[in-house]
N, C-alpha and C positions, 0 to 999 in steps of 0.2 A: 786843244781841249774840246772843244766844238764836235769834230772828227771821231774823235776817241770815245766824247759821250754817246753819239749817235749807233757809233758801234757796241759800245755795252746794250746799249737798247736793243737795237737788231738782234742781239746774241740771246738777249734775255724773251725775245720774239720765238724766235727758230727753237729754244732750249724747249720753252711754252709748248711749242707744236708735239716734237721730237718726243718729249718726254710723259704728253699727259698721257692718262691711261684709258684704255677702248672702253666703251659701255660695256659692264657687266664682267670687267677685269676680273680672272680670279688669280691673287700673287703670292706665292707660299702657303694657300692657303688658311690664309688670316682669318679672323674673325672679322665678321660683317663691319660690324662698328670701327674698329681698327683699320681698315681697309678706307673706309670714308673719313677715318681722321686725317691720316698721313694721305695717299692717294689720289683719291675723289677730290679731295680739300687744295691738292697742291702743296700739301706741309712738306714732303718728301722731296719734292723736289726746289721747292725751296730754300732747304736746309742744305742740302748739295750743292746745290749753284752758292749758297751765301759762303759755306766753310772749303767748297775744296777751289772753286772759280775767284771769289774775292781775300775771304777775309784773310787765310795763313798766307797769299802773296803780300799781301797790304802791311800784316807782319814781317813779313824779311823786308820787303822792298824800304819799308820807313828806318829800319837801320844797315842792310843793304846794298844802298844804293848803286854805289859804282858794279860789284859784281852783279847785281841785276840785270841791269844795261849795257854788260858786255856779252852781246847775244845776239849775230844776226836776224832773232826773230823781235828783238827791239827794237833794230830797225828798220823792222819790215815794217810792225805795228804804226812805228812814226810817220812812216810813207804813205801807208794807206789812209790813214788819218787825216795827215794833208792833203791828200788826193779829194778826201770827202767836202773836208771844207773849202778845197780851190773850184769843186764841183758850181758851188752856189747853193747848194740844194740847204744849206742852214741861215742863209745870207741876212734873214727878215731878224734874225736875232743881232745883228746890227743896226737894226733899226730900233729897236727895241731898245738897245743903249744907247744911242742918240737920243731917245725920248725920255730915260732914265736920268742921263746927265742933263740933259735939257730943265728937269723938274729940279733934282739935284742943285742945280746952278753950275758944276765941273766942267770942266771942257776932258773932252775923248782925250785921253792921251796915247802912243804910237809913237812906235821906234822906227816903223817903215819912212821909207822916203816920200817924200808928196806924192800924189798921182798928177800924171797929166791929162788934158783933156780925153785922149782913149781912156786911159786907166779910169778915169769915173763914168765913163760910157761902161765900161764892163763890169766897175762895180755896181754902180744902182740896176745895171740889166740885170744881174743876180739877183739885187735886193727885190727887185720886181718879180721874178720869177719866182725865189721863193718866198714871198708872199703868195702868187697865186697857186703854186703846188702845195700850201698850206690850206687856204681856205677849201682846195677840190680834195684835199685829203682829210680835213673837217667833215666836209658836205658828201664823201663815200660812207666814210662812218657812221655816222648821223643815221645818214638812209639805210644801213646797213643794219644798225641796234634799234629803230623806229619799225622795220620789216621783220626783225627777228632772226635775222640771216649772219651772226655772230656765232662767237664759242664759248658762248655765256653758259653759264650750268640751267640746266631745262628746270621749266618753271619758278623763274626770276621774271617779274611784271617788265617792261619794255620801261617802264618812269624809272624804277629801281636800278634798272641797269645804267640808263643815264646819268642819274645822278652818283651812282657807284661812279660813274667816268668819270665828271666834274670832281666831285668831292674826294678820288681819289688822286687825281691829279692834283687839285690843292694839298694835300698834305704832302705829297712825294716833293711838292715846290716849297713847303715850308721847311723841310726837313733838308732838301738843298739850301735853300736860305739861310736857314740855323747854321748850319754846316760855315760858310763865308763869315758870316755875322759873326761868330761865335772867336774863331782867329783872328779877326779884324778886332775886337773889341780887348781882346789877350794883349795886346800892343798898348791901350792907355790906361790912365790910372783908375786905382779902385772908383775914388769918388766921380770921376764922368762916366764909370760904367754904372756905379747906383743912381741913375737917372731917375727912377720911380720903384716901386716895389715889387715888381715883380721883375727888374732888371737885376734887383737886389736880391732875392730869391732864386735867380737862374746863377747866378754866380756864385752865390753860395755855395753851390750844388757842385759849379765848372771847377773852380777854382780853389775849392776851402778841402781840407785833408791830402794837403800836396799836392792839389792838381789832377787828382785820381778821378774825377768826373769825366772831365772832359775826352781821356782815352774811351771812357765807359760807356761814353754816349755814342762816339764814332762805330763801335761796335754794335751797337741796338741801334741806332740808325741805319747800320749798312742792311739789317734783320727787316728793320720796317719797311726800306728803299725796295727791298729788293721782292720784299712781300705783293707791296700795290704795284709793282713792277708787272707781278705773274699776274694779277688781277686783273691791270687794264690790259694784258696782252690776250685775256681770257673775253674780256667786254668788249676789246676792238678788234678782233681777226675774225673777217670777213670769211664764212663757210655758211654753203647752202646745198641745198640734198639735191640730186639727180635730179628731180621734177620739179627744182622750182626754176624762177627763171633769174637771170643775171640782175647783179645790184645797175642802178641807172640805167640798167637796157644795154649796157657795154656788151663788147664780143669775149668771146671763151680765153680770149690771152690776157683783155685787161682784166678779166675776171681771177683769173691765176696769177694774177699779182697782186692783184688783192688780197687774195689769199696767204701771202707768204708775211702779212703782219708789217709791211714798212712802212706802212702808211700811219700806223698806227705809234710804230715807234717817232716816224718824223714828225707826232704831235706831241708826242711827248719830252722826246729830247727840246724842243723848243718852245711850247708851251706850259710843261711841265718841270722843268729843268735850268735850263738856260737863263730866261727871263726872269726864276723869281733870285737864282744868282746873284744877276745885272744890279733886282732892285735889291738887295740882302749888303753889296758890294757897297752901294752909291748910300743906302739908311742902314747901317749894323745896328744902331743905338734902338730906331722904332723895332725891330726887328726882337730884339733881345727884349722891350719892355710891353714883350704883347703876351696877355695871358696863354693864348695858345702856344704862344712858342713853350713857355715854363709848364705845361700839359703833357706836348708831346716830348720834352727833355723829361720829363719825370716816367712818360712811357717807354723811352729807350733805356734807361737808366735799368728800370726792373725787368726789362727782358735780358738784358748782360748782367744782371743780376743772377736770375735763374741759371746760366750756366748754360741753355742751349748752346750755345756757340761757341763754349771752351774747348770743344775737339779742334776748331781753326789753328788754336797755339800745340799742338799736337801734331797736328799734318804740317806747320808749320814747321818743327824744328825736327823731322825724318827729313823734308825738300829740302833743311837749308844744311843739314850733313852731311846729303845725297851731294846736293851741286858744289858743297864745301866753298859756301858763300861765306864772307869775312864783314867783320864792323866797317865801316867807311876810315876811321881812326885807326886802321890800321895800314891803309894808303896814304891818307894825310896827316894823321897825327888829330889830337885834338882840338879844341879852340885856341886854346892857353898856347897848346906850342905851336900854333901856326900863327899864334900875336907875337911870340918872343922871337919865329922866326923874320 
């Protein structure tokens, strides 16, 4: 999972690059204004990466499943994914749950076998490692939106774009959190989910009218996720003109990778993502009984409301008569008859 987020990041980086549009874009000839809504703004490309990239797979694949994953390039995805996370390069996000369930009181739990003395020579070398490829990938950025030397939109104050970073990263980690919290909390009963009033209020909302919230929110979350997604790829991708000179003083090659946004993703996959997971997994209840949370549920609520994103269930069900994908129930049977079997 680790892996897999990393590379949604990466992808939503490179789309960032790939897709914006040059100064002074003219595209079908649009009207000025309409040109900066969709365009300029990112809306465009947005709504593309959300409904043909996520949302109508996330519809097949959740009923799906086995024909999904019968697809050499699922198992390519799986591989490379583990390859990311056997890298290290995500490692400090174990540490981070150590220090989650350490506050928690839980112990880690793990299916793997013990390590032996090597095996924890090479795990904490990771964990060390990436911590410190975390903090130098902090401390590019930083200097990077501090200098001006970003793909921020021209004439955004250098505080403003900061705090755009921080404060968008908070919400992208709330709205991961909501996301755990939200399933975790599905599992007990009403009354230990009404823990206060606004856990009472968010349930309302997940759970009351058959459960139709909760679908409603996964879909205007994936809308918001993938919103502040373009945003910090837009705040953190290191770009600077011919005549200025390299972020840190680095040479022309660490300069060009800089450039290519993964520095920026591997702060967000783990400091954005990951972590607030960890703590969303180890407190669902504080999580569910926080005003902000029942804020941004009522803001994802109203943009799947609006109906931007009903073409997903459209490009959904052309892919899934094109690949002539089937129910899962129609390989296994359903619950009932896989209990009587």
């Amino acid at each position: 999972l680790m892996g897999r987020q990393f590379m949604v990041l990466a992808l939503v980086f490179v789309i960032n690059m790939s897709g914006a549009p040059i100064a002074d874009a003219d595209v079908l000839n649009l009207p000025t204004p309409l040109a900066n809504c969709f365009l300029k703004s990112g809306l465009a490309m947005i709504l593309f990466t959300c409904m043909i990239g996520q949302l109508n797979t996330q519809v097949n694949a959740s009923h799906c499943m086995l024909d999904y994953l019968n697809d050499h390039f699922a198992t390519f995805t799986v591989w490379v994914a583990m390859g990311i996370e056997a890298s290290g390069l995500l490692h400090a996000s174990y540490l981070i749950q150590m220090i989650v369930a350490k506050l928690a009181g839980k112990p880690v739990e793990s299916n793997e076998e013990p390590r032996d003395a090597f095996g924890n020579i090479c795990y904490w070398g990771k964990i060390v490692f990436s911590c410190a490829f975390l903090i130098f990938a902090f401390t590019v950025t930083l200097s990077a939106l501090f200098d001006g030397k970003t793909t921020m939109w021209e004439g955004v104050p250098t505080v403003i774009a900061v705090i755009f970073f921080f404060g968008l990263m908070s919400v992208v980690g709330m709205l991961e959190g909501m996301q755990i919290a939200f399933f975790a909390v599905a599992k007990i009963t009403e009354e230990e989910r009404n823990a206060n009033v606004w856990a009472k209020w968010a349930c309302e909302l997940l759970f009351g009218n058959g459960g139709r919230g909760l679908p409603g929110f996964m879909i205007g979350r994936q809308l918001c996720v993938v919103s502040c997604f373009f945003v910090i790829a837009r705040v953190t991708t290191v770009d600077i003109e011919d005549d200025e000179d390299n972020v840190l003083g680095v040479g022309d090659g660490a300069q060009k990778f800089f450039e290519t946004g993964l520095l920026g993703a591997l702060i967000t996959t783990i400091v954005a993502s990951i972590a607030w997971q960890l703590v969303a997994g180890a407190f669902p209840l504080t999580f569910l009984g926080n005003p902000i949370t029942y804020g941004l549920l009522r803001i994802c609520l109203f943009l799947e409301a609006t109906g931007i994103c009903s073409g997903a269930w459209v490009l959904a069900g052309i892919h899934k008569s094109f690949a002539g994908f089937q129910k899962d129930e129609v390989y296994i049977g359903t619950a009932e008859e896989r209990a009587a079997r």
